[in-house]
C-alpha positions as CSV (number, residue, x, y, z in Angstrom):
1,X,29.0,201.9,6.6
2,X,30.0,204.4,4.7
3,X,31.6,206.8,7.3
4,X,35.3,206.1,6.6
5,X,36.3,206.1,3.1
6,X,40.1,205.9,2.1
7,X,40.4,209.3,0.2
8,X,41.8,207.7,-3.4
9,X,43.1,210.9,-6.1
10,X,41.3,210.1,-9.3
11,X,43.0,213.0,-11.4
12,X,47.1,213.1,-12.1
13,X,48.9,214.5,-9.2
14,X,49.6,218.2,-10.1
15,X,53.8,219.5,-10.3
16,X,55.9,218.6,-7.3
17,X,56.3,222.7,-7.4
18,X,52.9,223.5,-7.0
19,X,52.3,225.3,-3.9
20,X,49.0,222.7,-3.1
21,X,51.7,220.0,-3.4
22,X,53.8,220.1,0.1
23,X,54.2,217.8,2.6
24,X,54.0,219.6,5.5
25,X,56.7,217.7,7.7
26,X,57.3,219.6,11.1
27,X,60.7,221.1,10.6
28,X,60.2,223.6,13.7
29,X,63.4,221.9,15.6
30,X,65.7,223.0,12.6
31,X,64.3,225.2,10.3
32,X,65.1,229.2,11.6
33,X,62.1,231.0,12.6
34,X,60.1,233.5,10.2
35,X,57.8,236.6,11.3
36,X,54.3,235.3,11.0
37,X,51.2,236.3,12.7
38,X,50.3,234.5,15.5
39,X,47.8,231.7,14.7
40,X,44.2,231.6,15.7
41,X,43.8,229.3,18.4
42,X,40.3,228.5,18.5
43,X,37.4,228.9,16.5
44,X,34.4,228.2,17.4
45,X,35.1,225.9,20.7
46,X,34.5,228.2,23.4
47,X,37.1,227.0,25.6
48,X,36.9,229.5,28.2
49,X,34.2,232.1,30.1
50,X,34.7,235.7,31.3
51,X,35.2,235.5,35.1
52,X,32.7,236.6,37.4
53,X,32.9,239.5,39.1
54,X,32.3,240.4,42.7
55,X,28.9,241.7,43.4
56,X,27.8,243.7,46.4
57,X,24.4,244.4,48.4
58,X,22.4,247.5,47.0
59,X,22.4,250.5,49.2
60,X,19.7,253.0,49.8
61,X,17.1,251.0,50.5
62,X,14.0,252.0,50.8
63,X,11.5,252.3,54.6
64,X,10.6,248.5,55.6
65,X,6.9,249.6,54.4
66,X,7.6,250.3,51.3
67,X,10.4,247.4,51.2
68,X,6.9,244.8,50.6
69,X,6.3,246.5,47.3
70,X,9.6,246.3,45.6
71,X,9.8,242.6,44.4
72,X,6.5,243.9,42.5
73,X,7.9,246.6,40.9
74,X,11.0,244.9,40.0
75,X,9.0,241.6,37.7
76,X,7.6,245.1,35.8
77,X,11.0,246.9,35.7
78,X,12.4,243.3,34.5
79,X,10.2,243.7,31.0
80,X,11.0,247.2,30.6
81,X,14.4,248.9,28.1
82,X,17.5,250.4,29.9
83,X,16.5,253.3,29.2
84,X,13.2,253.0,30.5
85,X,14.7,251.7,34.2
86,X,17.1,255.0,33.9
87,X,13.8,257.2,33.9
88,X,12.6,254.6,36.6
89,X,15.9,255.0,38.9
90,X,15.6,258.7,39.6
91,X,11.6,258.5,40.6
92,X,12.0,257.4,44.0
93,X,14.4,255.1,46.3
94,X,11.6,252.5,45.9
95,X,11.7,252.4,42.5
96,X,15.9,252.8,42.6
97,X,16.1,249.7,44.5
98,X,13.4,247.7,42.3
99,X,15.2,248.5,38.9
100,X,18.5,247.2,41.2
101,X,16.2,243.7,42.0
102,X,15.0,243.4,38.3
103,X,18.6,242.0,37.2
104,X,17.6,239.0,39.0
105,X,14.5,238.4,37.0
106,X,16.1,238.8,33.9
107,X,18.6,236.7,34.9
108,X,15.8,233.7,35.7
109,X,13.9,235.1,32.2
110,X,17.1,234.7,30.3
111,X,19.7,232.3,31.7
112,X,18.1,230.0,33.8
113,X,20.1,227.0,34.1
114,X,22.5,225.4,36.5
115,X,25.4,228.0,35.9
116,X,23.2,230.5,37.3
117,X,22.4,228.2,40.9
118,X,26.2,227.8,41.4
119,X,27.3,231.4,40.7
120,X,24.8,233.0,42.4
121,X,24.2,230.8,45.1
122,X,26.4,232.7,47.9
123,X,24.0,235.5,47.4
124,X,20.8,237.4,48.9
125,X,18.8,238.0,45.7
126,X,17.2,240.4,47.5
127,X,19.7,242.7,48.4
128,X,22.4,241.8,45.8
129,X,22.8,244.1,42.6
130,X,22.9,241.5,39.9
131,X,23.9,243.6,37.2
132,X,27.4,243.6,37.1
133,X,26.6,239.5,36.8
134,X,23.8,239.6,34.4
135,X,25.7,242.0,32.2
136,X,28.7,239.2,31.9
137,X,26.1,237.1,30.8
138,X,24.8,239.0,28.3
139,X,28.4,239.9,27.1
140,X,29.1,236.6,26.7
141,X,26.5,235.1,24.8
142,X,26.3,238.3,22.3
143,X,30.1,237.6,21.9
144,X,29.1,233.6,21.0
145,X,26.7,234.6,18.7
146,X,28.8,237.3,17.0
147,X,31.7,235.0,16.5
148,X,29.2,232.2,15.2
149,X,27.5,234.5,12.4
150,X,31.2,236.1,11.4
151,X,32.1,232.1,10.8
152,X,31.8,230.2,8.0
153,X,29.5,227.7,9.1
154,X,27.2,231.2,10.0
155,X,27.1,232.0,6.4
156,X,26.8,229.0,5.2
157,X,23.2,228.6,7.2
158,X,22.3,232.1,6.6
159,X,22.9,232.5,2.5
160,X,21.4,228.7,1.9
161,X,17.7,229.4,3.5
162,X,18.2,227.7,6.4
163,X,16.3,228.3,9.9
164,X,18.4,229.0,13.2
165,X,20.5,225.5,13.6
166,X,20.2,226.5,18.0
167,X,17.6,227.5,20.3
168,X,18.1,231.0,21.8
169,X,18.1,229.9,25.2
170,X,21.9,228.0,24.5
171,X,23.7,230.9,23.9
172,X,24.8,231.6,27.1
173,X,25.1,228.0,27.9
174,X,23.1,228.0,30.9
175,X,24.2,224.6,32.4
176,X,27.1,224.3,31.6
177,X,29.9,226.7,29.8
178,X,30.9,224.4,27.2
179,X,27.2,223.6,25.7
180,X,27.2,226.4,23.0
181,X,30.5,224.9,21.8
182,X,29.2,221.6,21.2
183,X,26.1,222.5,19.6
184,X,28.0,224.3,17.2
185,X,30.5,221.3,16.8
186,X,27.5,219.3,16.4
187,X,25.8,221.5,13.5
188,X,29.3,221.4,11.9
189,X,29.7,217.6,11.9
190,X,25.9,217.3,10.5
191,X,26.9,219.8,7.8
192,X,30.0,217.6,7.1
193,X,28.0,214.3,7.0
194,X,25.1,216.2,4.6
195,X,28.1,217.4,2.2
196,X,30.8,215.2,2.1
197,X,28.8,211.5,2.3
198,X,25.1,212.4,1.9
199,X,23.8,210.4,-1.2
200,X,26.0,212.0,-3.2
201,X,23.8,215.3,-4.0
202,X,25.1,217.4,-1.1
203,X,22.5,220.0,-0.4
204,X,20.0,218.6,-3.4
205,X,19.2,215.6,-1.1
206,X,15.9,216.6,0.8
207,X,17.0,214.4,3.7
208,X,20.1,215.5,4.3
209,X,18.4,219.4,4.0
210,X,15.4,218.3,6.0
211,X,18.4,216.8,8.7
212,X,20.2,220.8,8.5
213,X,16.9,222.1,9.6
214,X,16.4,220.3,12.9
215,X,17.2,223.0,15.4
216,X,19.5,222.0,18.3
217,X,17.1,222.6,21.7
218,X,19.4,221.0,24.3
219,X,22.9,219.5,24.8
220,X,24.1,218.1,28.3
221,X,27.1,215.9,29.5
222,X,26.8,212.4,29.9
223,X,30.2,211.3,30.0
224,X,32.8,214.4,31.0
225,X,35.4,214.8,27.9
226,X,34.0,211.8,26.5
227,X,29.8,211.8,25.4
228,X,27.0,214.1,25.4
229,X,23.7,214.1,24.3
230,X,22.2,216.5,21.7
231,X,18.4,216.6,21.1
232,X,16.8,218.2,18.2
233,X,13.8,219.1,17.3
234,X,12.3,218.4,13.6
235,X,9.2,220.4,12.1
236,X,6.6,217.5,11.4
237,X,3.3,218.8,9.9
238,X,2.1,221.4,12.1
239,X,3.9,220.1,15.1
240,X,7.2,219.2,16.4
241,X,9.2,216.0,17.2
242,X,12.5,215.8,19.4
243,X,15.4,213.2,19.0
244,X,17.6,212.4,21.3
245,X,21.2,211.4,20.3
246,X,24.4,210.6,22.0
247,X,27.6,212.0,20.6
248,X,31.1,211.8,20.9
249,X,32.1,215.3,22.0
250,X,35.5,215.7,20.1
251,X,33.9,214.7,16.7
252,X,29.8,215.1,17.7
253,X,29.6,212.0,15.7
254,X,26.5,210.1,16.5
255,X,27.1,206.6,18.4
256,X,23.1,206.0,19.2
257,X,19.9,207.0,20.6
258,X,19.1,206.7,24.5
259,X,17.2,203.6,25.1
260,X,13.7,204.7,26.0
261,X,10.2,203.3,25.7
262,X,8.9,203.1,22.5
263,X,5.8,205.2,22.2
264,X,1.9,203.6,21.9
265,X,0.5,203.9,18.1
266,X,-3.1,203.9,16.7
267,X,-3.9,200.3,16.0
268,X,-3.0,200.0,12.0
269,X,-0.9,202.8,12.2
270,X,3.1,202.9,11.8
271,X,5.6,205.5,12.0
272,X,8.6,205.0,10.4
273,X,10.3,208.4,12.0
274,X,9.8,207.5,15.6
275,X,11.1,203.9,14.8
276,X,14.0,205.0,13.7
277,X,14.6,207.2,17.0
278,X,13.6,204.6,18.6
279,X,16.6,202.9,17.1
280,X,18.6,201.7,20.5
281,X,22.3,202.4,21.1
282,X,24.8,199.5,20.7
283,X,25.8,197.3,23.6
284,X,29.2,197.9,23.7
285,X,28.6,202.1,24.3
286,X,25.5,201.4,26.2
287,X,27.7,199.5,28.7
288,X,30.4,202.0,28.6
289,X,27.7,204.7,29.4
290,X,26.4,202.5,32.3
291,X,29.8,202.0,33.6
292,X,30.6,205.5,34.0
293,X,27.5,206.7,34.8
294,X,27.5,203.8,38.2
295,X,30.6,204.8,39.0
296,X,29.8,208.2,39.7
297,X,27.5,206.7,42.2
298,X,30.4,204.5,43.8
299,X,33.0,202.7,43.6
300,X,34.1,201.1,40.3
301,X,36.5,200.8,37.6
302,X,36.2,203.1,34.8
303,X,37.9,203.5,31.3
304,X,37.9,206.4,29.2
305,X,37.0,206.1,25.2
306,X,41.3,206.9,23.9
307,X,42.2,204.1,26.6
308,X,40.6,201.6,24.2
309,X,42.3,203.1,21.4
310,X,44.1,200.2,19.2
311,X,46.9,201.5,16.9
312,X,50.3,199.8,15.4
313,X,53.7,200.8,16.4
314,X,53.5,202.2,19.9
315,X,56.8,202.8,20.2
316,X,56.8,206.0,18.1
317,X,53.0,207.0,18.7
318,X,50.9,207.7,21.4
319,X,47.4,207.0,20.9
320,X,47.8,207.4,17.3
321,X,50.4,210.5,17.6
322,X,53.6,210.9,17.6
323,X,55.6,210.8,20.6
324,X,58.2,213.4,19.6
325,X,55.9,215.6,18.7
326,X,54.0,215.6,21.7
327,X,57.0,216.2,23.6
328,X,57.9,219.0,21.2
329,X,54.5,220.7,21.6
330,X,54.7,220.7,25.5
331,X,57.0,223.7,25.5
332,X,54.6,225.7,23.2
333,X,52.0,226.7,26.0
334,X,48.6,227.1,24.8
335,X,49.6,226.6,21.1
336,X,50.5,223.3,21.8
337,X,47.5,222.3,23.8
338,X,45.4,223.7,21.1
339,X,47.3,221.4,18.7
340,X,47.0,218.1,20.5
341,X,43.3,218.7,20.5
342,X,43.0,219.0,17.3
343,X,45.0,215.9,17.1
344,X,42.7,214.1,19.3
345,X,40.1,215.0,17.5
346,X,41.5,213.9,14.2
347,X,42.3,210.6,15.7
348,X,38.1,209.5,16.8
349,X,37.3,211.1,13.8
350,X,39.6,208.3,11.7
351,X,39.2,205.3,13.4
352,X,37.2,202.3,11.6
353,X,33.5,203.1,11.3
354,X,32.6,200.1,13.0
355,X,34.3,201.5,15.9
356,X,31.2,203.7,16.5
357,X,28.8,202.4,14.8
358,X,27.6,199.7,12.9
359,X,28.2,195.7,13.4
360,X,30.2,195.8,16.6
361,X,33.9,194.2,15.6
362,X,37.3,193.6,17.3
363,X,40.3,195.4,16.8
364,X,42.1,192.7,15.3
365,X,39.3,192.0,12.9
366,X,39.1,195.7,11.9
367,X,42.6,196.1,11.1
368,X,42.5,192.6,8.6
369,X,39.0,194.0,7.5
370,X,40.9,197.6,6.3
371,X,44.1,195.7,5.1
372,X,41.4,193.3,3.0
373,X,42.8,190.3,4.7
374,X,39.7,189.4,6.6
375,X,37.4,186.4,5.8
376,X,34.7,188.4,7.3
377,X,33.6,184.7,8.7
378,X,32.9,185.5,12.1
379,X,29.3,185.4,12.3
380,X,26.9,188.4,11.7
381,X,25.4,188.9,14.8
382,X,28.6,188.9,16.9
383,X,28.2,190.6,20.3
384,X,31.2,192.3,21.5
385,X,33.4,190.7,24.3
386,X,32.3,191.7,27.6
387,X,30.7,194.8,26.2
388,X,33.8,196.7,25.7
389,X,34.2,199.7,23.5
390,X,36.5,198.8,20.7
391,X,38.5,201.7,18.8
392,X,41.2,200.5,15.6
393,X,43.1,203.6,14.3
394,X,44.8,202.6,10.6
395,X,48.8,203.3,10.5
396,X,47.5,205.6,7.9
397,X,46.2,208.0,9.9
398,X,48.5,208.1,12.5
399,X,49.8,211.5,13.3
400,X,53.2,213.0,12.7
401,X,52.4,216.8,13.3
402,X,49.2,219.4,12.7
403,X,49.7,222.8,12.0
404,X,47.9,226.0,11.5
405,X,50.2,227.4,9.3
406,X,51.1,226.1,6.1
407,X,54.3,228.1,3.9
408,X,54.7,230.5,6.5
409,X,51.2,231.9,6.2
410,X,48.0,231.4,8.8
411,X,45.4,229.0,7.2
412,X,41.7,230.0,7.5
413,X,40.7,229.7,11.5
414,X,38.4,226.7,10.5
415,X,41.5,224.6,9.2
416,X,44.2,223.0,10.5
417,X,46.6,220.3,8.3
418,X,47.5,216.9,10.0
419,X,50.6,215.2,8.5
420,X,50.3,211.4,8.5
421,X,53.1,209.1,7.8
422,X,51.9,209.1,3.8
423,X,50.5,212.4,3.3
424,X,48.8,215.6,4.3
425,X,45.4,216.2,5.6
426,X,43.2,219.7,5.7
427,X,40.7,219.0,8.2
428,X,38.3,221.1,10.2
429,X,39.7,222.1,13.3
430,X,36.5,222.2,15.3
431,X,35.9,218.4,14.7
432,X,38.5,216.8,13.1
433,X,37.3,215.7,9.7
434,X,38.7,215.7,6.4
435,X,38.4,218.5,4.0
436,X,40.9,217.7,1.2
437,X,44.6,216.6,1.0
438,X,47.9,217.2,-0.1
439,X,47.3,216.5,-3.7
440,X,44.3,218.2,-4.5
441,X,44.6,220.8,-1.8
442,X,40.9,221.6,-0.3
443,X,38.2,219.9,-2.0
444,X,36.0,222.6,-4.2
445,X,33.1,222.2,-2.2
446,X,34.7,222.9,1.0
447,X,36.9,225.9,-0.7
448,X,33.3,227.5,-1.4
449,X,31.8,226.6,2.2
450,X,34.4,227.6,4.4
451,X,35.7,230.9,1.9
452,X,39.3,230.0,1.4
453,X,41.6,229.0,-1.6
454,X,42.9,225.3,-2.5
455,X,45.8,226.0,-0.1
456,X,43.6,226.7,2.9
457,X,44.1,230.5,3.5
């Protein structure tokens, strides 16, 4: 389709001395360092969670008599302000220990999820002052939130019109600590797809605004580092509708729905919505699902999605990146982790469409089919060879370096700039897709999403 799309300049190449123009070649190991601010690391992949602190038993407890009463009081105290439950605290010791007991039905109210089992599980509930806890919670997903609004991609939602892209209830990620992080990488990438393919009219195509309105409700793991699945719920009349979608979690490209049942109509009556999320996932990834997901019940051999990574010259790349670079970035600590990510990232988000979607292909018939040498004769409904997962990376996009600095000087937090063997990349650093290049700098659209300048800062 039309996912990948060799980015061709159709206007004269500006002065070799413009600052747009660079080719951002990592001279680190010779060049002498300059004072520069330290680069953001992360920005809006919430790779980490405040730690947990060490809760203890409440003391003054009331008589056993009154004890009976207090998981009463506290499912009142629970709906009440903080300052109300400080007025409640000094009535009596029943009341003390019920505003103390009340943390663990907010907790349940707020962030009910699987987090909450495993952290609180070595714990009486009632006897344990959940505050300390629940406060971290809150802390937490406040912080998420904040940083989310403050963000491009926050504006962007909020000056256009549009609803809430996420369900409250995700903001503190209750099942697991990276789900807020990939609903965000997930709005991002369907933001991407409506602007930079879309039919062409970016945010005047009512499908592609209709698509930016669906509000994320869920997101869960299917694969570890590899898939999840996002659903979303559309408006649809007076009602709602869910969709359930698997994604790739480095890009949150789509690769298919779950298969599931398709659901009884009215005789006469068709539904062209629910056939299309009805639309099954492709052998190939519904195998590679299957495989992993049996082999967490036993015994079997698994592969994960960059070991079936195809790419030329593997002496000098790894996976698509560049050996010497890698070994480069090892010494930089967290900078370099957060650059090989990024890297990743860039990497599934340039492979050959059809190595996600579409009519399933082979590597080899990829690579001819980009260098325009295939015959495309092999027959249309070609199943892939024993349902194996097929990726084909071009030699284009293979990876010399990514930086977050270009001239000296931090780009925006979003960005990042990937050098391939040809050229110069800005891409989005949550999700690894292409924003403009070295020639043109970043695209005009993007300069006025994301709030930055042609050079990325």
């Amino acid at each position: 389709g039309k996912r990948f799309q060799k980015l061709v300049v159709t206007k004269p190449p500006p002065v070799l001395s413009s600052r747009n123009a660079q080719t951002f070649r990592d001279t680190s190991a010779t060049d002498p360092p300059r004072p520069t601010c330290s680069p953001v690391l992360h920005h809006l992949d919430f790779a980490t969670t405040l730690p947990i602190p060490q809760l203890t038993c409440i003391t003054l407890p009331p008589s056993l008599t009154q004890r009976k009463r207090v998981q009463h009081w506290a499912i009142i105290f629970s709906g009440l302000t903080d300052a109300e439950r400080r007025c409640c605290v000094l009535v009596s010791r029943t009341f003390r220990y019920a505003v103390y007991l009340s943390a663990s039905h907010i907790l349940r109210q707020r962030h009910t999820g699987l987090r909450l089992s495993q952290d609180i599980a070595q714990y009486s509930q009632a006897m344990t002052n959940m505050w300390p806890y629940l406060r971290v919670r809150e802390n937490e997903a406040a912080e998420r939130r904040r940083a989310y609004e403050a963000s491009f991609l926050g504006t962007f939602m909020r000056t256009r019109g549009l609803p809430e892209p996420i369900a409250a209830r995700l903001w503190s990620s209750p099942d697991d600590h990276r789900q807020i992080g990939m609903a965000l990488r997930f709005v991002l990438t369907r933001l991407w797809f409506a602007l930079s393919i879309g039919s062409g009219a970016g945010m005047g195509d009512p499908k592609a605004v209709a698509w930016l309105k669906a509000m994320v409700v869920d997101v869960q793991p299917v694969i570890a580092h590899e898939i999840w699945s996002i659903t979303v719920e559309h408006a649809l009349g007076l009602g709602q509708q869910r969709e359930t979608i698997y994604v790739l979690e480095a890009t949150c490209e789509p690769v298919g729905h779950p298969e599931v049942a398709p659901k009884p109509q009215p005789q006469g009556h068709t539904d062209d919505t629910d056939r299309t999320s009805a639309l099954p996932i492709r052998a190939d990834w519904s195998e590679h699902i299957h495989r992993h997901l049996d082999g967490l019940r036993g015994p079997g051999k698994t592969t994960a999605i960059l070991d079936q990574l195809k790419w030329a010259n593997r002496e000098e790349y790894e996976r698509g990146v560049g050996r010497l670079w890698l070994t480069r970035i090892e010494k930089e600590g967290d900078l370099g982790a957060a650059k090989r990510a990024v890297a990743e990232r860039y990497v599934l988000a340039c492979v050959i469409a059809s190595s996600v979607s579409g009519q399933w292909m082979s590597a080899s018939e990829m690579a001819q089919d980009f260098a325009g040498l295939s015959s495309r004769s092999y027959a249309a409904t070609a199943r892939p060879k024993n349902a194996q997962v097929s990726l084909y990376l071009p030699e284009h996009h293979h990876i010399e370096s990514v930086h977050f600095e270009g001239a000296g000087q931090a780009l925006h937090p979003a960005l990042a700039i990937v050098q391939t063997p040809h050229r110069a990349y800005f891409i989005l650093r949550d999700n690894g897709m292409q924003v403009g290049c070295e020639e043109d700098g970043v695209s005009e659209v993007w300069q006025e999403v994301v709030g930055c300048d042609a050079s990325g800062r």
